[in-house]
N, C-alpha and C positions, 0 to 999 in steps of 0.2 A: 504494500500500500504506500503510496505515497501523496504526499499532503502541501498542498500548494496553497501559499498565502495571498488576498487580493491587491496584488505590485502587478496594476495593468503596465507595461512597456511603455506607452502614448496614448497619443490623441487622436491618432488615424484611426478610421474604420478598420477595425479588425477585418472585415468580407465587403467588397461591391457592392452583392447583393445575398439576402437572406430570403429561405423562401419558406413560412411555417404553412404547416400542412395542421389546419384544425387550431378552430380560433376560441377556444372556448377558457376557458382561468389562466393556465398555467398557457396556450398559444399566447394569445393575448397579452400577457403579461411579458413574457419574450418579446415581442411587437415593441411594446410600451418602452419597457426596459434597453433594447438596444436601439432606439430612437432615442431615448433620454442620454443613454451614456454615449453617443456615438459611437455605438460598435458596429454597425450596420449601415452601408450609405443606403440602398435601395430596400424598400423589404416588401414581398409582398405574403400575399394569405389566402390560400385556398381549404373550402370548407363546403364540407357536402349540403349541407343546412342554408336554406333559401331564407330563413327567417336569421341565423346568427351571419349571414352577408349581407343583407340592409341593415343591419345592426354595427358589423364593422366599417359599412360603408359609412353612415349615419358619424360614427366616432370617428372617420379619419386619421385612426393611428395608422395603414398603411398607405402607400404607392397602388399597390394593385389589388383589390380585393375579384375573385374570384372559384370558378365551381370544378374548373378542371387543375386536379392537382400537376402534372404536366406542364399545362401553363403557366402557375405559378415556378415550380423547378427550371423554368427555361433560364440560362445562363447564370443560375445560381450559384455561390460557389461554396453556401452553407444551407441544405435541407434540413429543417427539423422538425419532428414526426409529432405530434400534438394529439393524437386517438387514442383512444380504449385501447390497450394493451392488445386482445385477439383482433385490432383493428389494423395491427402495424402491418404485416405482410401484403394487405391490399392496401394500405396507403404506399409504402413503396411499390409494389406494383405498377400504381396508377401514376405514380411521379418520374417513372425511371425514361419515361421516354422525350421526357423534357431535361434531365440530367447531363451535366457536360462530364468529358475527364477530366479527371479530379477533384471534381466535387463532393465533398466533406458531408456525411449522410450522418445525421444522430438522432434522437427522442430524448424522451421526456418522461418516461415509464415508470412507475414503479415496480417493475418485473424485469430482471434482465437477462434471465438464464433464457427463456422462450421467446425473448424478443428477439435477441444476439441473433439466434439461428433465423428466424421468420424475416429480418432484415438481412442478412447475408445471403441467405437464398434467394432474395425476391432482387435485391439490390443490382444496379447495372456494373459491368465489368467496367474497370478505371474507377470507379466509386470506393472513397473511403471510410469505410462503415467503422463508426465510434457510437457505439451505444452509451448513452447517460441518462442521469437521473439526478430534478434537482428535488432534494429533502426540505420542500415545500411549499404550502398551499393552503387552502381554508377549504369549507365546506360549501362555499357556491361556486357556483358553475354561470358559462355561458360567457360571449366578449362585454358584458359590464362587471364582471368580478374581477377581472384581470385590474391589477395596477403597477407601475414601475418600480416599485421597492421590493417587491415580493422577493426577489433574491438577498437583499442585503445581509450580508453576513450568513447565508446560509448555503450547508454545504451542497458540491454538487460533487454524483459519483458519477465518474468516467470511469466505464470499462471497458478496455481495448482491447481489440483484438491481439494474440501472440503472434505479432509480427515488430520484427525490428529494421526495416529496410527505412531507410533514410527517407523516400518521398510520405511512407505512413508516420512515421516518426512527426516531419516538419506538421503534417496535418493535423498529430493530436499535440500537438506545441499551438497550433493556432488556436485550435477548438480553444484549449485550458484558456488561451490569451481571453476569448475569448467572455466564458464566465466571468474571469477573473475582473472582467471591463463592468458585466451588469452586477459586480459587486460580491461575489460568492469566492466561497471557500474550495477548492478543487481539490479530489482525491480519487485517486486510480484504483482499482479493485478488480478483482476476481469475480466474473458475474456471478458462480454461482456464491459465491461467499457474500456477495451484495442478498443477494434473495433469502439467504439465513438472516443476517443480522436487519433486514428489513420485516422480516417474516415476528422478529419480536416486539422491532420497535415501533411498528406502524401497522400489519398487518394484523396480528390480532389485539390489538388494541380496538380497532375496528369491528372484528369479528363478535367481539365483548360487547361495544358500545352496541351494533345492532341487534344484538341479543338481549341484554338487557331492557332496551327500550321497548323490543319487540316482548319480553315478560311484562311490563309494567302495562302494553297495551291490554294485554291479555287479562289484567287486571284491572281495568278500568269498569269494568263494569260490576263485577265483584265490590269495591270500592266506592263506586258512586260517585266516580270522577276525580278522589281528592287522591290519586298518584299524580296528575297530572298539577292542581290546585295547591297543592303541598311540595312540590318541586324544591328541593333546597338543590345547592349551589354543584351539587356531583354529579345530580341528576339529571340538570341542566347542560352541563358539558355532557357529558353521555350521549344527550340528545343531540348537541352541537357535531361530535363526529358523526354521528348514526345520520344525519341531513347528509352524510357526505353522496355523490354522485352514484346513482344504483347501479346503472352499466359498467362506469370506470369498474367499479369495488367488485363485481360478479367475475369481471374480469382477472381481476387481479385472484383469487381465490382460485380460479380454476386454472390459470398458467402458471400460481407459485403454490401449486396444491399439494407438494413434496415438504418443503421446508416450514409453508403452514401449520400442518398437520404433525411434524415433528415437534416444533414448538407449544402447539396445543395438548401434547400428551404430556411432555414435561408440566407445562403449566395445571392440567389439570391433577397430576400427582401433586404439585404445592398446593394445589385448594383443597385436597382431601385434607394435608397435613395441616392447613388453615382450621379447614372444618373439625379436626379431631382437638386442637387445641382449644376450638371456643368450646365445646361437647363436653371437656375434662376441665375446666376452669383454668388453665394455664396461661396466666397472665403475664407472664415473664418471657415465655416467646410470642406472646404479639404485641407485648411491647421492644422486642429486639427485634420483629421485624419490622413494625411501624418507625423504628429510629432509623434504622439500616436505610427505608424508601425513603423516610424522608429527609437523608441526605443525599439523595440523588435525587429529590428534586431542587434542593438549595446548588446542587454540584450544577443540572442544568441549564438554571437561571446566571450563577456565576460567571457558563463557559458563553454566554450572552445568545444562546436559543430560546431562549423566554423570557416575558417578563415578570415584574412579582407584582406590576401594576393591579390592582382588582379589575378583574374581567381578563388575567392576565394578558394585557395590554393586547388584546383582540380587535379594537375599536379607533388603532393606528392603521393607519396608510402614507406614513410619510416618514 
């Protein structure tokens, strides 16, 4: 792994032209973001969706809004991949015939073991496929959630292909340049070691929140309403990830359903040893486990991924 600090090089456009495929938070935001930094002189934006293209036309953060991804990729010389994770193989598909040589092919994914492969298969020869992922985002969707800070200070994982030939080399030297410009932290990984360590810190965190929410629904009526009326402040975030995108998340579940499912058996052996401690009065390991988390979440507010704001500072955009 290696970990790159944000020391953009200059001032110049990192790329000519930038062409994102799928305009919805995290596209969008990219758009935004390399307009803002000037990492991008030209950029355009293709998206399947008739309703979010009068929407980015409407907002004017691109040059070219558009339905064929192809014609956006036309003399691009940084594609990036913006869809539902099982969406990436037909958005490369559909862009590779607008792709020049050497242009620099990546996403946005939170899955990189099955993306890697579905991009390199689909991808056109002379194309440099750098699969990425930046670690983060909120829970709306669509081209008005997108905003330019979204990257600031947070990290992005580049994972490259095993190649060391000098022209792939220069390209993921650009690419890094390139985060590094809309403000993010850069590190190189092993995709499938990415899809583990995501699979705990994001992926079933998710799987829990809409679980859980989906129990309290289930109880709403049992209740008489007041799970939803009586919401204190946990229940509420809960809620806040479980809002997150239903496609993206079905997605992600079923491409990273290896390393998921590993982490969820672990995890569910500590809730048993949860459940047998509150069952036996043992108060002394939940409160060594309760000190333990919550110094990891003091650790990462410290490392400046969060804030300790109330609403932990959810309610910024700048």
């Amino acid at each position: 792994m290696t970990d790159h600090s944000p020391t953009p090089k200059s001032a110049e456009p990192v790329y000519a032209k930038l062409a994102v495929i799928g305009g919805g938070l995290i596209g969008s935001s990219v758009i935004r973001a390399a307009r803002e930094k000037g990492a991008a002189g030209e950029i355009a934006v293709a998206d399947s969706s008739p309703v979010h293209r009068e929407r980015l036309k409407a907002l004017g953060i691109a040059d070219q809004v558009t339905g064929d991804a192809a014609e956006a990729a036309r003399d691009a010389d940084l594609i990036v991949l913006a869809v539902p994770v099982m969406a990436m193989g037909e958005a490369v598909a559909a862009a590779a015939p607008g792709m020049k040589l050497g242009a620099t092919l990546s996403d946005v994914g939170s899955v990189k073991g099955a993306v890697a492969e579905a991009m390199a298969a689909n991808a056109p020869a002379g194309a440099f496929v750098i699969p990425g992922h930046p670690v983060a985002g909120t829970e709306q969707s669509g081209p008005d959630a997108g905003f330019g800070s979204l990257f600031e200070n947070r990290w992005i994982i580049l994972t490259p292909q095993k190649r060391d030939d000098a022209p792939y080399q220069a390209a993921l030297e650009r690419l890094t340049e390139f985060w590094l410009r809309l403000g993010s932290r850069v590190e190189l990984m092993d995709e499938r070691h990415h899809d583990l360590v995501l699979a705990v810190t994001s992926h079933l965190p998710h799987l829990i929140a809409y679980n859980i929410v989906g129990t309290a629904a289930d109880l709403e009526e049992v209740t008489q309403g007041e799970v939803m009326k009586y919401s204190a402040g946990g229940f509420r975030d809960f809620t806040r990830i479980a809002a997150s995108d239903p496609i993206m998340w079905r997605d992600v579940f079923l491409t990273n359903k290896d390393a998921v499912l590993e982490i969820l058996g672990r995890f569910t052996e500590d809730l048993q040893a949860l459940s047998r401690a509150i069952r036996w009065g043992e108060g002394e390991k939940l409160q060594q486990l309760f000190t333990r988390t919550r110094a990891i979440r003091l650790g990462i507010v410290a490392a400046g991924q969060e804030s300790a704001e109330p609403n932990f500072g959810r309610d910024r955009r700048g």
